[in-house]
C-alpha positions as MATLAB code, in Angstrom:
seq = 'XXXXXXXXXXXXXXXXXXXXXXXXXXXXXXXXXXXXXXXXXXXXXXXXXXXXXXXXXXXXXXXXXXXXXXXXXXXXXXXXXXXXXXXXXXXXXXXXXXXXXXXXXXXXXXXXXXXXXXXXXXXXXXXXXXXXXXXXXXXXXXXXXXXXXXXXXXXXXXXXXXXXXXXXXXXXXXXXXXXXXXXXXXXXXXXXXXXXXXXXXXXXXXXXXXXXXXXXXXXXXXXXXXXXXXXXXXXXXXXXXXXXXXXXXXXXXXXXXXXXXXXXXXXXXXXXXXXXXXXXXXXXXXXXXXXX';
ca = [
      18.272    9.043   -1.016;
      17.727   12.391    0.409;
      16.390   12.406    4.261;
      14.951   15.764    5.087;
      15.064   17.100    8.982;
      12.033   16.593   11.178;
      11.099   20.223   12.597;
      10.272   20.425   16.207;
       6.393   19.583   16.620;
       5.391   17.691   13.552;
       5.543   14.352   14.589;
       1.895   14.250   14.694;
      -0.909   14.582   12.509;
      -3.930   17.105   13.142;
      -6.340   15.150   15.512;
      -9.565   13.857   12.984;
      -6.965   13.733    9.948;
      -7.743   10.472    8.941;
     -11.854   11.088    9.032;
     -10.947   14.870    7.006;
      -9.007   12.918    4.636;
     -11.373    9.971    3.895;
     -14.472   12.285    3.436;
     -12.501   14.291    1.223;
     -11.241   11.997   -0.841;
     -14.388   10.257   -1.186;
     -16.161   13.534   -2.128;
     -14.157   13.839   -5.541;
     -15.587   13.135   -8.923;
     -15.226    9.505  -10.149;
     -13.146    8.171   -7.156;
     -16.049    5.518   -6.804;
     -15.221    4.499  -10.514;
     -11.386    3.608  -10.094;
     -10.753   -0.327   -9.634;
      -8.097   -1.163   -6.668;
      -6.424   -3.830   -6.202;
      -4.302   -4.590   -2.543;
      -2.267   -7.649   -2.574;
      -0.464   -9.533    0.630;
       2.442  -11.114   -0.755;
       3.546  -14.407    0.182;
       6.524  -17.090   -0.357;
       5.205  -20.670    0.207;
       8.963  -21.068    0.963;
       8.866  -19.647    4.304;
       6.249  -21.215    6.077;
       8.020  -22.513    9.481;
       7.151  -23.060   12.921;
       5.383  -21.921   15.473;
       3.156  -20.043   12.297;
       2.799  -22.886   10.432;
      -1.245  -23.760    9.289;
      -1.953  -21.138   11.854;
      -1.164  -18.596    9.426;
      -3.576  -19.597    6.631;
      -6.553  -19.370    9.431;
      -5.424  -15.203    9.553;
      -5.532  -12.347    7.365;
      -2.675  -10.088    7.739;
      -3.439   -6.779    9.464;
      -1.430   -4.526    7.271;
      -3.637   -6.319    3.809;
      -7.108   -5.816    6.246;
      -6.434   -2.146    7.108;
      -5.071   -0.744    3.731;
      -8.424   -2.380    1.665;
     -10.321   -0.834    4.889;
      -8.867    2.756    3.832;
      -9.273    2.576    0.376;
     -12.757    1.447    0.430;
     -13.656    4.086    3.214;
     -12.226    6.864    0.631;
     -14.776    5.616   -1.853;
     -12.426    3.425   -4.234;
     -13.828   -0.588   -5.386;
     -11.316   -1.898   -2.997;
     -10.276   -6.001   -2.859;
      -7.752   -7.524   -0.814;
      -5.641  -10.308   -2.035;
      -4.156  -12.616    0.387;
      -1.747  -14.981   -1.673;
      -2.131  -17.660    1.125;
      -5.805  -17.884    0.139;
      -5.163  -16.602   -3.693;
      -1.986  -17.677   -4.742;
      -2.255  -17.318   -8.395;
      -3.923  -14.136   -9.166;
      -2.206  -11.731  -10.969;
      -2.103   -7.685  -11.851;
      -2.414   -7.817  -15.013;
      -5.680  -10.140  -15.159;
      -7.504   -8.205  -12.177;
     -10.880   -6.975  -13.083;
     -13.311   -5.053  -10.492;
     -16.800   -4.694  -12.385;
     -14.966   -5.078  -15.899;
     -12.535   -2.737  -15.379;
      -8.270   -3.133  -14.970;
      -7.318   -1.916  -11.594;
      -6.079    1.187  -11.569;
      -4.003    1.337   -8.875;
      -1.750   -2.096   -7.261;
      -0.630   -1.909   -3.410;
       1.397   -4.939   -2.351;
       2.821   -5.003    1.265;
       5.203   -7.402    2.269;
       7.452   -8.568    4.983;
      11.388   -9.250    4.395;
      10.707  -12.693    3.760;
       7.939  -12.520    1.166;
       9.801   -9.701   -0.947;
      10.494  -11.685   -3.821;
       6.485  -12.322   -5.056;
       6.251   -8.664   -3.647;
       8.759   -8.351   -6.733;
       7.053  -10.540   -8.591;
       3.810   -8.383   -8.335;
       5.093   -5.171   -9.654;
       7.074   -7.307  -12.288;
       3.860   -8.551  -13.607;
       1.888   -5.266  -13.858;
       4.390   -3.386  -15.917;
       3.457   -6.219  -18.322;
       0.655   -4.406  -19.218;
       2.501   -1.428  -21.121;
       0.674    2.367  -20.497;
      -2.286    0.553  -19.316;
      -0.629   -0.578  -16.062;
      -1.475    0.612  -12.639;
      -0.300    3.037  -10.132;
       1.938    1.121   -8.106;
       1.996    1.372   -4.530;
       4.803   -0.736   -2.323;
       4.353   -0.701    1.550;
       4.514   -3.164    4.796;
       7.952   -3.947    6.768;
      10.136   -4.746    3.335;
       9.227   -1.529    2.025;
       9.565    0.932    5.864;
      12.980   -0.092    6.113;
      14.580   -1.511    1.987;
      12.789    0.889    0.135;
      15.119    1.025   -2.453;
      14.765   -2.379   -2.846;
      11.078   -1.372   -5.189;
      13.357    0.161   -7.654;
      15.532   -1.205  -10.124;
      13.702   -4.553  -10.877;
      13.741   -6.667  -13.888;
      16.688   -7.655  -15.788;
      17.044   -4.036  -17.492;
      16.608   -2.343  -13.649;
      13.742   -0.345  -15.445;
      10.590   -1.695  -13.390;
       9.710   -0.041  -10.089;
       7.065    1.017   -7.801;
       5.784    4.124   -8.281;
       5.868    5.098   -4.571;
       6.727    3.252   -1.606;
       5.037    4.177    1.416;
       7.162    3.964    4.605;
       4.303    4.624    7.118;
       0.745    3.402    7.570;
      -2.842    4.352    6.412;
      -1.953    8.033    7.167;
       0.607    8.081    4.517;
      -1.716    6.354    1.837;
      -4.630    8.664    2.564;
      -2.255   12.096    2.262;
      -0.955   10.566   -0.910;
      -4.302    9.803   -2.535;
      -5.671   13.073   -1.618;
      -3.063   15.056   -3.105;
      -3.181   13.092   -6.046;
      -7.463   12.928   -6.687;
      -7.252   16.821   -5.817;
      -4.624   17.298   -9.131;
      -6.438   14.251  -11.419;
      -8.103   15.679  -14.702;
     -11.566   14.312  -15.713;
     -10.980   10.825  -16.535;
      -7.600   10.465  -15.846;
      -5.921    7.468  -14.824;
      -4.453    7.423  -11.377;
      -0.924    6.515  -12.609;
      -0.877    9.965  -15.104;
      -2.238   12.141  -12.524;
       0.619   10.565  -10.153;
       3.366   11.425  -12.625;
       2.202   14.844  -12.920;
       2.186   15.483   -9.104;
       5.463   14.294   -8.939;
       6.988   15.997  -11.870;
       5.628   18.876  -10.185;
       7.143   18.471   -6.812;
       3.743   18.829   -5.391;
       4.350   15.546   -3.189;
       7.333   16.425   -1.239;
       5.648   17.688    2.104;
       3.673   14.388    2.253;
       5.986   12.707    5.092;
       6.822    8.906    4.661;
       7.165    8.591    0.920;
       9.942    7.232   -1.089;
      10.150    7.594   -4.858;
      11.671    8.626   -8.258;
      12.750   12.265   -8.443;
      12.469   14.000  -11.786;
      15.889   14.934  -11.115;
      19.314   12.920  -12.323;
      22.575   11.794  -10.570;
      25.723   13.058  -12.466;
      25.503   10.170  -14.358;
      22.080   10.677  -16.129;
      20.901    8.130  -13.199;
      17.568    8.603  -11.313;
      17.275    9.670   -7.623;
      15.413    8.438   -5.188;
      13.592   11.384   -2.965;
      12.967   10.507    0.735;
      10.385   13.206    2.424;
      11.232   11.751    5.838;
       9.662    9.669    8.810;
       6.001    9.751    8.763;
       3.479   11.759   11.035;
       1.765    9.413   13.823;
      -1.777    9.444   15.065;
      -2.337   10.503   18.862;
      -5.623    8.703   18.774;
      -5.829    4.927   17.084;
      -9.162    5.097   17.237;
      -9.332    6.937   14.072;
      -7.838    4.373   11.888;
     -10.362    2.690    9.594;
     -11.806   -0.836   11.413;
     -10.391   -3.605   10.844;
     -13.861   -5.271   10.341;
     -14.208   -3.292    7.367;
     -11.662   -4.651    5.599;
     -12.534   -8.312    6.353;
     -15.423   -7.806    3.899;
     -13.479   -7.295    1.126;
     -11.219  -10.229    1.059;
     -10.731  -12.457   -2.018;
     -12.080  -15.870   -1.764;
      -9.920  -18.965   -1.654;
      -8.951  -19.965   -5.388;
      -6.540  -20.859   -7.758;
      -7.514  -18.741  -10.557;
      -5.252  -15.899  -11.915;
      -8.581  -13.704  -11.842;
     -10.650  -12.347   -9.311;
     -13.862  -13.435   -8.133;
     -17.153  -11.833   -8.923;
     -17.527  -10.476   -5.198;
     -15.317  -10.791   -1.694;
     -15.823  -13.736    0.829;
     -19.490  -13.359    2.158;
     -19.882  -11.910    5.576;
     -21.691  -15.122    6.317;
     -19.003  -17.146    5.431;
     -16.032  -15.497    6.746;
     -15.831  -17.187    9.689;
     -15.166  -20.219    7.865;
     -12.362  -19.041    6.128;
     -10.707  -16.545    9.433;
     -10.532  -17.712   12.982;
      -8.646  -14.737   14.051;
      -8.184  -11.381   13.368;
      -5.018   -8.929   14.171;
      -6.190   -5.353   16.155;
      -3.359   -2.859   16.727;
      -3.297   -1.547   20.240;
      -0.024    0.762   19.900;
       2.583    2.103   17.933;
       6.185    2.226   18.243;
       7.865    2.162   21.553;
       9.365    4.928   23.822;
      12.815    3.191   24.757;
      14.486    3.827   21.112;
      16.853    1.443   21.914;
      20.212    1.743   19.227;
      19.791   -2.082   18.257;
      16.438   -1.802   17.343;
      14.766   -0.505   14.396;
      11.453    0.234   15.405;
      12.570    3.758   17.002;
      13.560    4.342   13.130;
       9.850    3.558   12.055;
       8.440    6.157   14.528;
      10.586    8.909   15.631;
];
């Protein structure tokens, strides 16, 4: 993958970037319209102490705060926790009647496989799949790893997102800004990309137009993504924890989220983030990587 060169000063992003982006976004024609589905992958198979039963009492921040963004930038946002909705799938989402339009699935190491499994599942449904968007821990430091699925090698994200909501919200507003009248998001994607008009969007990994020697795809890397001075910009969390999926083991969604009445039954605690990164950027560890 290519890695371009940070130049001196843009590490961060504009202060009020995430608020310009969001009412931008928002503002487009028929953003409300497009069906979004974000999914928290999880493998049963790695449930262990000291997280064991604690972790089906707590939605996963990264799941809570990419829902919160989407939903903030006027898409019909749900969040699917696989601990509380194992068995829904891509393919059989509906929002309001409609397919989904776009997929995000964030996953740790651990959980990569059903993160596979995901993506695997949507490009079941031929040209009428989703956008698909790849993200959380797995996907900051393996991107690769979202390319090159199935037993051909020819399923893949469409873009993995090695930062946070910053990186999401940059990529959807380039993409809404260049989407024809009742495009779907996946076409007005490809087009973007075809036309190189997503390279200075930093923290994005993804298939180049351009071939290897061999006739094989490249991956482009546009580099480490821009940080927020401010946290307090980032959507809150307590938006997202209204538009959870409701415990189930159906392959579709529900009708509507987990009431706000009746969250409390279902979540006993709740993640917040406090900081980012860390100014030692120690050689052993690889969060320096993440954020510098």
């Amino acid at each position: 993958m290519e890695l371009p060169v940070r130049t001196k000063g843009d590490e961060f992003a504009p202060p009020g970037r995430i608020a310009e982006l969001l009412g931008r976004i928002a503002a487009r024609t028929g953003v409300g319209e497009i069906p979004v589905a974000c999914f928290y992958a999880m493998d049963f198979r790695t449930r262990m102490l000291p997280f064991l039963f604690y972790d089906s009492r707590m939605i996963p921040g990264g799941l809570v705060a990419i829902t919160a963004a989407f939903h903030l930038a006027g898409f019909k946002a749900r969040g699917v926790f696989q601990m509380f909705s194992p068995n829904v799938r891509p393919s059989k989402c509906r929002i309001d009647g409609k397919p989904v339009q776009i997929l995000t699935t964030t996953a740790m190491q651990i959980n990569s496989a059903p993160s596979f499994e995901l993506i695997q599942d949507a490009w079941s449904m031929g040209e009428d799949r989703p956008l698909i968007l790849a993200g959380g821990p797995k996907a900051v430091y393996e991107p690769d790893h979202y390319f090159g699925l199935g037993p051909d090698g020819n399923i893949h994200a469409d873009a993995v997102a090695t930062g946070e909501e910053l990186v999401l919200l940059e990529l959807l507003d380039r993409v809404t800004a260049h989407r024809g009248r009742n495009e779907t998001m996946r076409r007005a994607f490809q087009r973007c990309r075809d036309q190189r008009l997503l390279e200075d969007i930093p923290g994005l990994v993804y298939m180049s137009r351009d071939r290897d020697t061999g006739g094989r795809p490249i991956l482009h890397n546009t580099g480490v993504q821009r940080l927020l001075r401010d946290l307090d910009e980032l959507p809150h969390p307590r938006v997202g924890l209204t538009l959870i999926e409701p415990k189930h083991r159906r392959e579709t969604l529900s009708p509507q989220p987990i009431p706000q009445d009746k969250l409390h039954k279902n979540v006993q605690a709740i993640s917040i983030v406090t900081t980012h990164g860390c100014r030692l950027g120690c050689p052993f560890c690889g969060i320096s990587a993440y954020t510098l």
